[in-house]
N, C-alpha and C positions, 0 to 999 in steps of 0.2 A: 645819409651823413657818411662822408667819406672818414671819417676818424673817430676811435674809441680809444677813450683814457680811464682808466681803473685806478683808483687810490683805495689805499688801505687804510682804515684808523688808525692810529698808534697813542691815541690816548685814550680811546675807548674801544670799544667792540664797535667796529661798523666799514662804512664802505662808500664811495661815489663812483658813479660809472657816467661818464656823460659822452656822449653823441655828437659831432659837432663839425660843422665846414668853416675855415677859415680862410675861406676864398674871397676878397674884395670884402673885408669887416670880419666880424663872428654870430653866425649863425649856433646854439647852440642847445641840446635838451640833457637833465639828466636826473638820475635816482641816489640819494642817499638814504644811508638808514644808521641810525645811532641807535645805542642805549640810555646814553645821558643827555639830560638831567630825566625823562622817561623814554619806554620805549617807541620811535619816529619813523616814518618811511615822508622824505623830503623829495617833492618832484618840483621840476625849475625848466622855464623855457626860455632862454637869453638871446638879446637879436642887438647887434651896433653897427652902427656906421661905416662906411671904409673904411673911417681914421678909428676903428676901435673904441668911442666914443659911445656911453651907451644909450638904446632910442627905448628897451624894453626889457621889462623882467617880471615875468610871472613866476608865481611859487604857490603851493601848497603843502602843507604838514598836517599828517593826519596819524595820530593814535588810537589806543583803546575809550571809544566812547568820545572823541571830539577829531573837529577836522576846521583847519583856516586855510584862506588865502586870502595872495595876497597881491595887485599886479601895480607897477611903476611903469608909466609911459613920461617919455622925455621930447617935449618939442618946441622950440618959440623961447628954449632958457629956461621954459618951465618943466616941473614936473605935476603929474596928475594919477591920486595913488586911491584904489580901490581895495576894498577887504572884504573878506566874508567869514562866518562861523559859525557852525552848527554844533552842539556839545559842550563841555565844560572842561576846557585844558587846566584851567588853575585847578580843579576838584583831582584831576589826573594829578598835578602837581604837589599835593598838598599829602594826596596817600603817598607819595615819594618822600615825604618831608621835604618835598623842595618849595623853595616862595613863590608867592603867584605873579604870574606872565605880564600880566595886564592886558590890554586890547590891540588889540594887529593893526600895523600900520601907524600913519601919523595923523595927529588934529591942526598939522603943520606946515604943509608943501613947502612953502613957502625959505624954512629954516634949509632946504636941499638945492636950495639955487643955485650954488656953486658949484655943486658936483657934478662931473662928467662921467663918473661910474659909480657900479653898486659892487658890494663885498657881501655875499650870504653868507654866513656863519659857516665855521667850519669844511666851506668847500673849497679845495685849492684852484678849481677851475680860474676862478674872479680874482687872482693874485695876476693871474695874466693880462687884465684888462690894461691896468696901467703901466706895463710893463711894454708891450706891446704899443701903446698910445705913444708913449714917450721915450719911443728909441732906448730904452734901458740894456740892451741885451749890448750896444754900440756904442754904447757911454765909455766915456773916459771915467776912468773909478773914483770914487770919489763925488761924482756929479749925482745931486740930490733931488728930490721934488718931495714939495710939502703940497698935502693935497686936502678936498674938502671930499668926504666916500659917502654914498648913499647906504648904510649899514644895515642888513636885513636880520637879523637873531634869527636862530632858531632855537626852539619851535616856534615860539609863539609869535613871530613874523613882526614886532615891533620894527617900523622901521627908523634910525635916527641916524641924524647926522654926522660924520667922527672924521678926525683927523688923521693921516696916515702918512709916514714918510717912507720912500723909497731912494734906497740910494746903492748904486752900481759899485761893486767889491771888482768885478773885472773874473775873466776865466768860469763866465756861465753861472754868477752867483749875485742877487739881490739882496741886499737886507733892507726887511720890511718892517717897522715900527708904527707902534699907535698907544699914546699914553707912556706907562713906564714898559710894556711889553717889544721885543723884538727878537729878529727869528732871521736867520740868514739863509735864504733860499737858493737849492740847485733846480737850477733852469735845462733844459733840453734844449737844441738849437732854433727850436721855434717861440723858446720863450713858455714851454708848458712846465706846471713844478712837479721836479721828480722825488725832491725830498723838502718834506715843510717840519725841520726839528718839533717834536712836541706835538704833531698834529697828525701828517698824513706821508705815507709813502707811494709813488708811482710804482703801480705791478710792470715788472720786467716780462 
């Protein structure tokens, strides 16, 4: 893998380093590790199309005393989504006082028809996807796209459906919305984020 991108947490203790060729689509692997809601090491291997489009996404999240995965293949418009788990994340979750996860994945493919990409939780890599797909970095400002995202959580790899708007600020900056949340993102000239307000920082 000809490129490495390192982001810092900045709303928790943690970190993503990911691996990646973006030569003819995005080829890509990488490592997170959070402290919240417990303590996670998140591994992800991300594979799309020319167009940036995505065809695959593996993940696994593994703690003290449990471990999921979870993988998304895209093909034919559809999607076909596998899980696995050994341990008791909600048990993990509950000595945190946090509320339980519920089960990895969906009982739904179906609901993710629309979507041409996935957003894993908390990693800035997958802000790129759409960014990249839809010419945003070359947008006139102001030009928007309302989107249907394949959403993976972490930890506990739930995966659903969510709406997300991007829309071009102009001078290497996206603002990205989903719900009442949004977050104006600095892009690098390739479209990678070098600052996610409230989330994550690109190491210089």
């Amino acid at each position: 893998m000809p490129i490495s991108l390192f982001w810092t947490r900045t709303d928790t203790t943690g970190s993503d380093h990911s691996l990646l060729d973006d030569r003819g689509g995005l080829t890509a692997r990488g490592v997170a590790q959070a402290v919240r809601p417990v303590d996670h090491t998140c591994r992800y291997e991300l594979r799309t199309d020319e167009n940036w489009a995505t065809v695959s996404l593996e993940v696994s999240a593994e703690g003290a005393g449990w471990l999921r995965s979870v993988r998304l293949d895209r093909a034919g418009g559809r999607w076909r989504i596998t899980t696995g788990e050994t341990g008791d994340l909600d048990a993990a979750l509950a000595r945190a006082g946090r509320p339980a996860a519920g089960l990895p994945g969906t009982d739904d493919p179906d609901r993710l028809a629309e979507a041409l990409d996935v957003d894993l939780g908390a990693a800035p890599l997958f802000n790129t996807l759409p960014v990249r797909r839809l010419g945003m970095l070359d947008a006139e400002p102001g030009t928007s796209h309302r989107l249907t995202v394949a959403w993976v959580l972490v930890p506990s790899l739930l995966v659903v459906p969510t709406e997300q708007v991007y829309t071009a600020l102009g001078a290497g900056r996206v603002r990205y919305a989903s719900g009442t949340f949004t977050a104006d993102l600095e892009l690098d000239e390739h479209g990678y984020v070098r600052n996610y307000p409230g989330l994550a920082r690109l190491a210089e």
